[in-house]
N, C-alpha and C positions, 0 to 999 in steps of 0.2 A: 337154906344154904348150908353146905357140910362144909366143917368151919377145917381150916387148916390141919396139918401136921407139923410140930415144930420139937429140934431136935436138937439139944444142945450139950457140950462136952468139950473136955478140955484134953489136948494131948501134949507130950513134951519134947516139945517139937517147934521152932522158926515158923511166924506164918508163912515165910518164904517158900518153907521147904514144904510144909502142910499143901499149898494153893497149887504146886508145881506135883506133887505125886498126885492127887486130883484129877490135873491136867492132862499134865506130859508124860506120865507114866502112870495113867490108870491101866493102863495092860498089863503091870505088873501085878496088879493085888487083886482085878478085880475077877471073882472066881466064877467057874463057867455053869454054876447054878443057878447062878443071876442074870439068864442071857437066853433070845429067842432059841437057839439050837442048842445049847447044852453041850459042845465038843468041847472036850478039851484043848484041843489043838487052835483055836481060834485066837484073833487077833480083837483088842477090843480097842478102839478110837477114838479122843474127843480131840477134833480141830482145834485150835487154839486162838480162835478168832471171833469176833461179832459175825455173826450168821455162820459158823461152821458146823459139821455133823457132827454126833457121838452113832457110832453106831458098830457093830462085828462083822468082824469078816473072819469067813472058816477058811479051813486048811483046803480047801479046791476052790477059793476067792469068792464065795457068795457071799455078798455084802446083807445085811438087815438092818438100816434105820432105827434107829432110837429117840432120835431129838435132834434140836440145834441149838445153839448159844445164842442167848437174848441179852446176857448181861456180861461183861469182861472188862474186868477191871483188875488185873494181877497187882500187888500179890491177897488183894481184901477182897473182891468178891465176882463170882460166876451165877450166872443164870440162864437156864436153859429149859423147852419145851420138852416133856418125857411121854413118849408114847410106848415103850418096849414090851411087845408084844400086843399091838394093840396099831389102830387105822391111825395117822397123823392128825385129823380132824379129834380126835379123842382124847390130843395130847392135853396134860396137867402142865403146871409150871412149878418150876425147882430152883429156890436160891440158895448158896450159902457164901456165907460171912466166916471170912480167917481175921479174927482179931488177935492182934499180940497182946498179951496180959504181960509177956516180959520177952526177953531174948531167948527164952528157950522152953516157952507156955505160950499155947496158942488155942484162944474158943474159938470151935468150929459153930455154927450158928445153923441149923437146916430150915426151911419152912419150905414145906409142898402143900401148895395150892393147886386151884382150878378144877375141883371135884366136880363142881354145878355143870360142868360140862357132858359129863356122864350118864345124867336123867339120875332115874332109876337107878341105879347101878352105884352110883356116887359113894355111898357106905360099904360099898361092900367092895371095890377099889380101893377106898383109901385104908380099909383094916387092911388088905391085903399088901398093901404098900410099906404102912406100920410095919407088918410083921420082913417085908422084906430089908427094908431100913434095917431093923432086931439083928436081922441075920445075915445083911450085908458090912456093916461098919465096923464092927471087929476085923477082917480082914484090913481096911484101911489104917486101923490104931494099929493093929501089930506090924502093917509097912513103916509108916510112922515113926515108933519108937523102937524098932529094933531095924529095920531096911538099912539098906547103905544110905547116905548123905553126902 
């Protein structure tokens, strides 16, 4: 079994406001290196709901799939099935946890499972994920603490 990824960090920020930029405004920060077509110009979408999508949509509306929401509980916790770039049968599973530590400190809590789903491949997936995590969530801390509110 390839044992989870687990990802944790504090930003200075309302869980309120941490759980809702996540949410409601991941097309803000989230950048177009991290995404099946790599346009700039695209739209990127997470539903807001139990069973909704996360997925992009480009600039001439071709939609790409990403996952759906398993878990929704604002403003403490989301979970969703992540297949991006990759068959839906393939998808991992993705939670995280906005704890308030105070009114204005909030731990983001990650864990990405469901590697065993992969075969073969499972290690070599989830470094790649590691390293996308690395070099995704900067983006989100600097919406975070410096974004509008």
């Amino acid at each position: 079994m390839t044992s989870p990824l687990r990802i944790c960090f504090e930003v200075a920020c309302p869980a309120e406001h941490a759980f809702a930029m996540w949410t409601e405004r991941i097309g803000t920060w989230w950048p177009p290196n991290h995404t099946v077509t790599g346009e700039p110009d695209l739209t990127v979408v997470l539903e807001g709901r139990l069973g909704g999508r996360i997925y992009e949509r480009t600039g001439d509306g071709a939609e790409h799939d990403w996952g759906a929401v398993t878990v929704w509980v604002p403003p403490t916790r989301l979970g969703y099935s992540w297949h991006l770039g990759r068959q839906d049968t393939d998808a991992t599973d993705v939670e995280v946890r906005f704890i308030a530590q105070s009114e204005r400190v909030t731990r983001i809590e990650i864990e990405h499972s469901g590697w065993e789903r992969l075969g073969q491949t499972a290690e070599a997936w989830r470094d790649r994920n590691r390293t996308g995590w690395e070099t995704l969530l900067p983006y989100l801390v600097a919406a975070l603490e410096t974004g509008d509110r």
